[in-house]
N, C-alpha and C positions, 0 to 999 in steps of 0.2 A: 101271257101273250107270246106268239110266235115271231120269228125273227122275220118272217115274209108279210105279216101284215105290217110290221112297221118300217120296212124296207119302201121307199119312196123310188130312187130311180142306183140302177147301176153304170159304172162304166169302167173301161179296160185301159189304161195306160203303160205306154212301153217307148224304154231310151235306152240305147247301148244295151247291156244286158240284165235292166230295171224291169221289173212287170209290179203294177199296182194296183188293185181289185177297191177301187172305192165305191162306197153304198153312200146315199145322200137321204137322211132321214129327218122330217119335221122336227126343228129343235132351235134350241139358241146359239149355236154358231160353234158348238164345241168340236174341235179336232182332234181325231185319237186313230196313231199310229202304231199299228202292233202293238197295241195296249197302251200306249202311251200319248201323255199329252206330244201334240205336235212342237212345242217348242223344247222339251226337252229331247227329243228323238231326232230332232234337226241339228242339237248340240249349239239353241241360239244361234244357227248362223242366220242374220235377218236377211240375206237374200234369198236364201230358200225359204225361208220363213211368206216373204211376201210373192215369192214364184207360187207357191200350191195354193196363196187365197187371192191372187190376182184374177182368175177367173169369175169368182163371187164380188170381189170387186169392185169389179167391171160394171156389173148387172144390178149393183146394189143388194147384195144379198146375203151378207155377212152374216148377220142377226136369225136367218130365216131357214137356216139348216144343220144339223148336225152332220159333220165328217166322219162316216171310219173307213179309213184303210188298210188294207193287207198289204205288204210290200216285199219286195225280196229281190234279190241279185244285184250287182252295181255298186253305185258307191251312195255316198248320199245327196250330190248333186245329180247324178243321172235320174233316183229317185225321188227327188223332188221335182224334177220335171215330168217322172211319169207320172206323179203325183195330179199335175198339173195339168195332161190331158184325161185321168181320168175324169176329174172333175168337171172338166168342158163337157165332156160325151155323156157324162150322167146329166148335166145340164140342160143339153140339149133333146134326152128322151124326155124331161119334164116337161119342156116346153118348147114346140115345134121357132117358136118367134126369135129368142135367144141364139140361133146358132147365125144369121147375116152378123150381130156382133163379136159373136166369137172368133168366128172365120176370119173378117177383118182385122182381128185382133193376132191371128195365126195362132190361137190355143186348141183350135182342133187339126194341126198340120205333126203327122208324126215325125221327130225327128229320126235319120234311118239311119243316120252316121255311126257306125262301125269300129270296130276297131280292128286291121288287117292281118290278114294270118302272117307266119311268118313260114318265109319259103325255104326251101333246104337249101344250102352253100352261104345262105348270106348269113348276117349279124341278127337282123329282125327282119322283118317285112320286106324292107327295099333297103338296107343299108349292107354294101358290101363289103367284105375283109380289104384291108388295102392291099393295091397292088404293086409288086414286086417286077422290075425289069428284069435284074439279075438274080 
């Protein structure tokens, strides 16, 4: 069997500098991160744990999919929240109905928040060297 006929629905998530390529494919609810079970790849932290399956959720749909994701850049709270919209947006190509509760829910809203370059003369960003009278 090819990997396109049991590919169900894709979708793209991106936080800070997270990108996450999750595929949603008929199954019992298993999560696999870069190879890995999602609770050992999350290192048990149960907030991120329940950030990437609060979208399923939501919809009641725990039981009715398996997760795999691809993930790369960030740390592993930025990537579990890209986690998090990919799973919304593969959701919502499955099923046009699902996305007024997602939306509501703000799991299809990207977060765009940055982290800011850092300018020449200063310390970082916006912090400047102290200033000297004399």
């Amino acid at each position: 069997m090819s990997e396109k006929i049991l590919t169900l629905a894709k979708g793209t998530g991106r936080r800070k500098s997270s990108i996450a390529q999750v595929k949603l494919i008929p199954g019992s609810g298993d999560f696999i991160i870069n190879g890995k079970a999602a609770i050992i790849y999350l290192q048990e932290n149960p907030l991120s744990i329940l950030a990437i399956q609060s979208p399923l959720d939501l919809l009641s749909l725990q039981k009715n999919y398996n997760t795999i994701v691809k993930v790369k850049g960030g740390g592993l709270v930025s990537q579990a929240d890209a986690i998090k919209l990919g799973i919304a947006r593969a959701l919502c190509e499955i099923e046009k109905t699902y996305r007024p509760s997602l939306k509501m829910k703000n799991f299809l809203t990207r977060d765009s928040r940055v982290k800011e370059r850092k300018k020449y003369g200063l310390k970082k960003a916006r912090k400047a060297p102290q200033f000297s009278k004399r």
